[in-house]
C-alpha positions in Angstrom: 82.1 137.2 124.2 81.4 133.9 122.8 78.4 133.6 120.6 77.2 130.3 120.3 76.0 129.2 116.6 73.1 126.6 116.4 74.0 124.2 114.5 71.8 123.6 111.5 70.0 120.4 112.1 68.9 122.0 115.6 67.5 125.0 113.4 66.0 122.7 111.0 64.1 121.0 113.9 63.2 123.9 115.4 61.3 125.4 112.3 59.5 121.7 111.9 58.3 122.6 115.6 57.2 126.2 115.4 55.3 124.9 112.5 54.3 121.6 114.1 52.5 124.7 116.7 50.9 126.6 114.3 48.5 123.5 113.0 47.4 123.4 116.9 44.0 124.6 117.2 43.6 127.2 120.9 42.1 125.8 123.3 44.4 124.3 126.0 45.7 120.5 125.1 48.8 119.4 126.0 50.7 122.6 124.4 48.6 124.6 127.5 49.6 122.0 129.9 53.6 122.0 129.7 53.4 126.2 128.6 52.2 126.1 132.5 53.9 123.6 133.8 57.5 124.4 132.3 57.4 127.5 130.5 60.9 128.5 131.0 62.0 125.6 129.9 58.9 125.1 126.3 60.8 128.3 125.6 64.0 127.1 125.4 63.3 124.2 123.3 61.9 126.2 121.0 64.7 128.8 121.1 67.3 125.7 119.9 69.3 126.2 123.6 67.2 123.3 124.6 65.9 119.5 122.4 62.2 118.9 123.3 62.0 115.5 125.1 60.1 113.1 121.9 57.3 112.3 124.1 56.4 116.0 124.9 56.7 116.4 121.0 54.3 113.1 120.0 51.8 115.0 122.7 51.9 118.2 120.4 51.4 116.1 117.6 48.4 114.3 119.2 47.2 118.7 119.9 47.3 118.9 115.9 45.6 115.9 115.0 48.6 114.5 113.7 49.0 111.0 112.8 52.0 109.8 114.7 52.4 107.6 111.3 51.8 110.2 109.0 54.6 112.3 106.3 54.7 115.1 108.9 55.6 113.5 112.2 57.8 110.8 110.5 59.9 114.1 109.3 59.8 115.5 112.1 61.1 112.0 114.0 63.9 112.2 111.4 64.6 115.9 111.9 64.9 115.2 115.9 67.7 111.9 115.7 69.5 114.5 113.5 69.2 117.8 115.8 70.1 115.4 118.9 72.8 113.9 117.3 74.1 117.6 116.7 73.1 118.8 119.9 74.9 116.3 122.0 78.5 116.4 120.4 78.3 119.6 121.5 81.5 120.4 124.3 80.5 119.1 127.6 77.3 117.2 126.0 77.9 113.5 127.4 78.3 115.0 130.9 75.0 116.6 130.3 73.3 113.5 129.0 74.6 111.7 132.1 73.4 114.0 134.3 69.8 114.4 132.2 69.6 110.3 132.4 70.2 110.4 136.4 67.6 113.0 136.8 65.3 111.3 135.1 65.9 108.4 136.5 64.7 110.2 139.8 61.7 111.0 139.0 61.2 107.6 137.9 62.0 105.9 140.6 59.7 108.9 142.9 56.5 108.6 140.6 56.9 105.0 141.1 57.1 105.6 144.8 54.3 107.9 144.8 52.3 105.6 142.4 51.7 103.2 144.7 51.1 105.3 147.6 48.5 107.0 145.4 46.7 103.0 144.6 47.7 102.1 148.5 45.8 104.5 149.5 42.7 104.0 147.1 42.6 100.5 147.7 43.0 100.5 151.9 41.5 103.6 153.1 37.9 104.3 152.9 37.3 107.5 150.8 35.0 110.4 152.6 32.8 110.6 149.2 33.2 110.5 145.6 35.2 113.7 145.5 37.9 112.2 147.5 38.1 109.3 145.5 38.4 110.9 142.4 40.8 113.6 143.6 43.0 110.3 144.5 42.6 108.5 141.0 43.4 112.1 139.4 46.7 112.0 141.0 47.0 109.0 140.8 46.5 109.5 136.7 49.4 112.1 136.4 51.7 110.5 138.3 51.6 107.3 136.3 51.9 109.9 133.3 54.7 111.7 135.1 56.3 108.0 135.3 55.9 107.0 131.7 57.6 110.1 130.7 60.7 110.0 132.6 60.5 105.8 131.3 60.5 106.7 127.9 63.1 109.9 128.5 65.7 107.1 130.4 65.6 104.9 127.6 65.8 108.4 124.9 68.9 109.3 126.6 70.4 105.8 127.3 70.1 105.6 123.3 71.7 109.0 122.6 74.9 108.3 125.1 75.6 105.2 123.4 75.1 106.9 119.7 77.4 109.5 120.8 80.0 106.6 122.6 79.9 105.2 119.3 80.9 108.1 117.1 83.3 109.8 119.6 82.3 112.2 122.2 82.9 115.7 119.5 83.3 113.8 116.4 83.0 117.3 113.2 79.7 116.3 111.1 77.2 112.7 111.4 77.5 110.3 109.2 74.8 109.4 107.0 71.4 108.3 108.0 70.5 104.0 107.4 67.8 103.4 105.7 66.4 99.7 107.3 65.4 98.2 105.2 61.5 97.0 104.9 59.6 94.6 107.6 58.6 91.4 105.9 58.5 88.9 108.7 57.4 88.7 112.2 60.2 88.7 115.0 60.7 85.7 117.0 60.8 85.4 120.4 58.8 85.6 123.8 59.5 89.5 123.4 56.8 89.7 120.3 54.7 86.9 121.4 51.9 89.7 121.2 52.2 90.8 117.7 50.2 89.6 115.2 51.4 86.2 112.9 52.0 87.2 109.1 54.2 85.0 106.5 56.8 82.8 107.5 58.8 82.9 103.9 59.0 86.7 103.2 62.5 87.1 103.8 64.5 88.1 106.7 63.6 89.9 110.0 63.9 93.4 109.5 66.9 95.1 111.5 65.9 97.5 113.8 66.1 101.5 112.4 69.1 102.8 113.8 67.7 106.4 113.7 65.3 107.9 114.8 65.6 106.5 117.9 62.5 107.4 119.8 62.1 106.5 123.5 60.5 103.0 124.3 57.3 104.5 125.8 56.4 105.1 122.4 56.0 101.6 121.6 52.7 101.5 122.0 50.1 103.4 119.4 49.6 106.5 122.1 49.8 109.0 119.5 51.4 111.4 122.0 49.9 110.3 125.4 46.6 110.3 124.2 47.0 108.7 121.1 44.1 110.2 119.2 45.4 110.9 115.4 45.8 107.0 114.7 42.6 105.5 113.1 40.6 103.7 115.2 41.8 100.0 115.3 39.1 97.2 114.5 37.2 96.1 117.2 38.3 92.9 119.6 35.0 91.4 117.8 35.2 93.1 114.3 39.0 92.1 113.6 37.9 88.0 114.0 37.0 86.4 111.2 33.3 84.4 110.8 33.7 81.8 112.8 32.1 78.3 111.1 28.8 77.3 112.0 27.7 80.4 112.9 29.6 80.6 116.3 30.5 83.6 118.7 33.8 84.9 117.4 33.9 86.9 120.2 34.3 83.6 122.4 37.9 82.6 122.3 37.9 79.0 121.4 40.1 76.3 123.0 43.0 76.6 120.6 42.8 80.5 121.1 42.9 80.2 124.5 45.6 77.8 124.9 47.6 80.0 122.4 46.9 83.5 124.8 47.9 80.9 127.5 51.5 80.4 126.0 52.1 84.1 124.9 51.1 85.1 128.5 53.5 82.8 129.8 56.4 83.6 127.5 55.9 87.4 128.2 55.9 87.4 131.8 58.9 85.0 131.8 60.6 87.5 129.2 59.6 90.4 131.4 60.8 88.6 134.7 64.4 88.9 132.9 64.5 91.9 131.8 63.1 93.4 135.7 66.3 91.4 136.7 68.7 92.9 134.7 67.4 96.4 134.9 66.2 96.9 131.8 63.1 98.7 133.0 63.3 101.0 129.5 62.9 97.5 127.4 60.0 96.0 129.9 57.9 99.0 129.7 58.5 98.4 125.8 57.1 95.0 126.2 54.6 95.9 128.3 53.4 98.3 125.4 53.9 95.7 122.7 51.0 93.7 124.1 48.3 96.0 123.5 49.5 95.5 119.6 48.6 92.3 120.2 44.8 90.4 119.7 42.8 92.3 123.0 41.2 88.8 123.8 45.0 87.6 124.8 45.2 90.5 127.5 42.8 88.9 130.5 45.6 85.9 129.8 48.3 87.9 130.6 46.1 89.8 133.6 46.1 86.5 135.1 49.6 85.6 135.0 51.1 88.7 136.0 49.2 88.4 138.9 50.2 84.8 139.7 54.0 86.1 139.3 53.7 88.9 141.5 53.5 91.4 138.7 50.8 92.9 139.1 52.2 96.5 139.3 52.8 95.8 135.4 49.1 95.2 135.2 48.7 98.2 136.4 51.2 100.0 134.0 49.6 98.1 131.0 46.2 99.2 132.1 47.5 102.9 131.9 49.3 102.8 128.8 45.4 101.1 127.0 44.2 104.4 128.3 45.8 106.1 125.4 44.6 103.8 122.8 42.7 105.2 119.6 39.1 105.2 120.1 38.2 102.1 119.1 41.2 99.7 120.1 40.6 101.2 123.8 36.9 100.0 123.1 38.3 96.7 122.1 40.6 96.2 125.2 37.6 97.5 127.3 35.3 94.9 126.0 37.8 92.3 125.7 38.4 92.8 129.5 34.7 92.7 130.4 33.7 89.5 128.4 36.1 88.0 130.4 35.1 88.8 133.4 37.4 91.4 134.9 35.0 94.3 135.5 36.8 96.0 137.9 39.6 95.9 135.6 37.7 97.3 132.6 36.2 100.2 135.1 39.6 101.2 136.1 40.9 101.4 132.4 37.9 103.4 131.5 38.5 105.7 134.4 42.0 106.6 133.4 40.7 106.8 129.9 38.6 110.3 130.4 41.5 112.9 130.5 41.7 112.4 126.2 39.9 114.8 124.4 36.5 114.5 124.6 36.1 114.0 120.1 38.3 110.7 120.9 35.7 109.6 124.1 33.0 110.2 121.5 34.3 107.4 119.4 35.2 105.3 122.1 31.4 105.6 123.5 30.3 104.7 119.8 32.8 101.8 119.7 31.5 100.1 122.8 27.7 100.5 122.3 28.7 99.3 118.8 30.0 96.2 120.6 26.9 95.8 122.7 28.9 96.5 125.8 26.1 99.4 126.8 27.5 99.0 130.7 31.2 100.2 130.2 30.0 102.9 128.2 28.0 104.2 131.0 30.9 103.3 133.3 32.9 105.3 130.9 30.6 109.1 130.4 30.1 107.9 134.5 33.9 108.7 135.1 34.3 111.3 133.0 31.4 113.6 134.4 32.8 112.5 137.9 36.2 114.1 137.2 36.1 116.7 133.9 33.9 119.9 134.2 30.4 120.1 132.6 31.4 122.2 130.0 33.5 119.5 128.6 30.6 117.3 129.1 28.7 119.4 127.1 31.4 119.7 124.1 31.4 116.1 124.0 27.5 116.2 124.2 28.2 118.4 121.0 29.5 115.5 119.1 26.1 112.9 118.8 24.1 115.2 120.9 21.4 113.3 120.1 23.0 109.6 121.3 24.8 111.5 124.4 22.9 114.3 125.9 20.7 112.2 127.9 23.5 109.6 128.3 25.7 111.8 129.8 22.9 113.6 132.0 21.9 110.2 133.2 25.8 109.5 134.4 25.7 112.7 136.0 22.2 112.0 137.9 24.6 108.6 139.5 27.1 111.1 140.6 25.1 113.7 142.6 22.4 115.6 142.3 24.3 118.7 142.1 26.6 117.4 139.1 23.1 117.0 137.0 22.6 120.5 137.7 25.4 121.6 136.5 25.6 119.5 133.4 21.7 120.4 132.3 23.2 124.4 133.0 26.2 123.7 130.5 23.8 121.9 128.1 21.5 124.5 128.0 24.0 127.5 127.4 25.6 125.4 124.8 22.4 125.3 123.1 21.7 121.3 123.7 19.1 121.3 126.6 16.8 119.5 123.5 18.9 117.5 122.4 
């Protein structure tokens, strides 16, 4: 009988995960999610017969309160390019990256198929009540997360079939790991149009890392779906400088405007190509680079999409804000509603209330910081809509002074019956005062 060996950097990674569990506090999270959705399949990831998928692994990391930019997740991004690499020189392993990349690729292509059945039917039929409606934007929810998966899982193993075309398909041992060598100047190019400017004489672009190669859904600051170990981002208003004379830096002025006018442009033009040659992996990657970007450019973008007939990719980027830190999904919020696009800032808030309810805490606190005291009710309005009232009570528990009676006046919009139940949760958790 043939025993098969793992090989040492699939070991290596597979202690970094066991551990990478053990800092997860009980309690559900992701971990509790994919242990029922898939737990033939979590166990033999963790066995070594099996590589966990990176964006399963930046959810688990998100569980920890990991920083998704921190000494253990970097490692542990290290540790994975190298337990892949091993993995897939394996005998047969190109076939079984082909076949993994087709699969995925079909649920793609279905969640997409669902998704906008799922807004289709929001949109043109009339609900029966709130229920219905919110039973319809909770599927509605994981299939756009089911989609954003098997994006950034397309683009993992695209990556990993032409690492392993260039080494050889069974090559002995991997050669050694590039180091790139530090950023010191933005990239050019309608591709970063959304990144911030820096110094034009620091040297050359920096290459892009060779390894790890993580999957493109990861381009924007998610921290694992739900991005919620990153430090909250300043504020749309709080990141300006003073504007002179004492004016509203909040207001874009006409040179900002013109300039979110241009970058709009160029990204939907850039996009436009890559849709047409595709590269869906590297558009979604775009679509993720512009929440990097200043918030006030994104109603600019809003608008163009639309006028190209994009605005599915609205709808995409509207999803991925939802896993924002705290206070950049604040930002984009308010950003959105000072510009008029309400409905737009409702919906992002909406898909916003399936993070953990310590990150929702800080987003609440970010807008009212902001004076945008509207979306913040919008915001606890969704979330007692859709999440039980014993999470409205934990997340009561965090300022229960500030969001007791905020969250029991949301609930009192819902139904009468939701109140109820929320002032029964807030009483056996000890906050009926508060």
């Amino acid at each position: 009988m043939t025993v098969y060996q793992l090989p040492v950097e699939v070991a290596t990674f597979r202690h970094w995960l066991t551990e990478l569990t053990r800092r997860i506090p009980p309690g559900g999270g992701w971990y509790g999610v994919f242990a029922e959705r898939d737990p033939d399949g979590l166990r033999a990831c963790f066995d070594g017969t099996e590589i966990l998928p990176w964006d399963i692994v930046e959810s688990l990391l998100q569980d920890a309160g990991e920083a998704a930019d921190g000494p253990f997740a970097l490692r542990g991004g290290t540790l994975y390019a190298a337990a892949t690499g091993a993995h897939d020189r394996r005998p047969g392993g190109a076939a079984a990256l082909t076949e993994g990349r087709e699969l995925m690729e079909r649920e793609r292509r279905y969640a997409e198929s669902r998704a906008h059945e799922l807004r289709d039917r929001l949109h043109a039929t009339p609900a029966s009540g709130p229920d219905d409606t919110a039973r319809l934007e909770h599927d509605l929810a994981w299939t756009r997360d089911d989609h954003a998966r098997a994006t950034a899982r397309v683009a993992d193993l695209t990556a990993r079939l032409a690492r392993l075309g260039e080494r050889g398909d069974g090559g002995a041992a991997p050669g050694p790991t590039p180091t790139p060598p530090p950023a010191k100047r933005r990239p050019r190019g309608a591709r970063y149009a959304w990144l911030d400017g820096g110094d034009e004489d620091q040297g050359p672009a920096a290459a892009p890392a060779p390894v790890p190669v993580l999957p493109s859904g990861g381009a924007a600051p998610r921290g694992a779906r739900f991005g919620g170990a990153a430090q909250p981002a300043p504020s749309a208003r709080s990141a300006r400088p003073a504007a002179p004379g004492g004016a509203d830096p909040a207001v874009p002025s006409e040179a900002d405007a013109a300039e979110a006018g241009r970058a709009a442009a160029n990204a939907v033009y850039a996009l436009q190509r890559l849709r047409a040659q595709g590269r869906s992996g590297e558009a979604h990657a775009l679509l993720c680079e512009a929440l990097n970007g200043p918030p006030g450019r994104l109603p600019a973008l809003a608008g163009e999409l639309h006028r190209a007939g994009l605005g599915a990719d609205w709808s995409i980027l509207l999803w991925e804000a939802a896993s924002l830190p705290p206070g950049r999904l604040a930002a984009v919020a308010g950003a959105l509603a000072d510009a008029g696009r309400a409905a737009d800032c409702d919906q992002l808030l909406r898909q916003g209330v399936a993070r953990p309810v310590e990150e929702l805490a800080g987003a609440c606190a970010a807008l009212r910081a902001e004076g945008h005291h509207r979306e913040a009710h919008a915001l606890l309005t969704a979330f007692v809509r859709v999440r039980a009232p014993e999470d409205a009570a934990r997340l009561a528990a965090e300022d229960p002074r500030v969001l007791a009676p905020q969250l029991v006046e949301a609930a009192r919009a819902v139904s009468a019956a939701r109140e109820s139940d929320l002032l029964h949760a807030l009483r056996v958790a000890g906050l009926a005062g508060a």
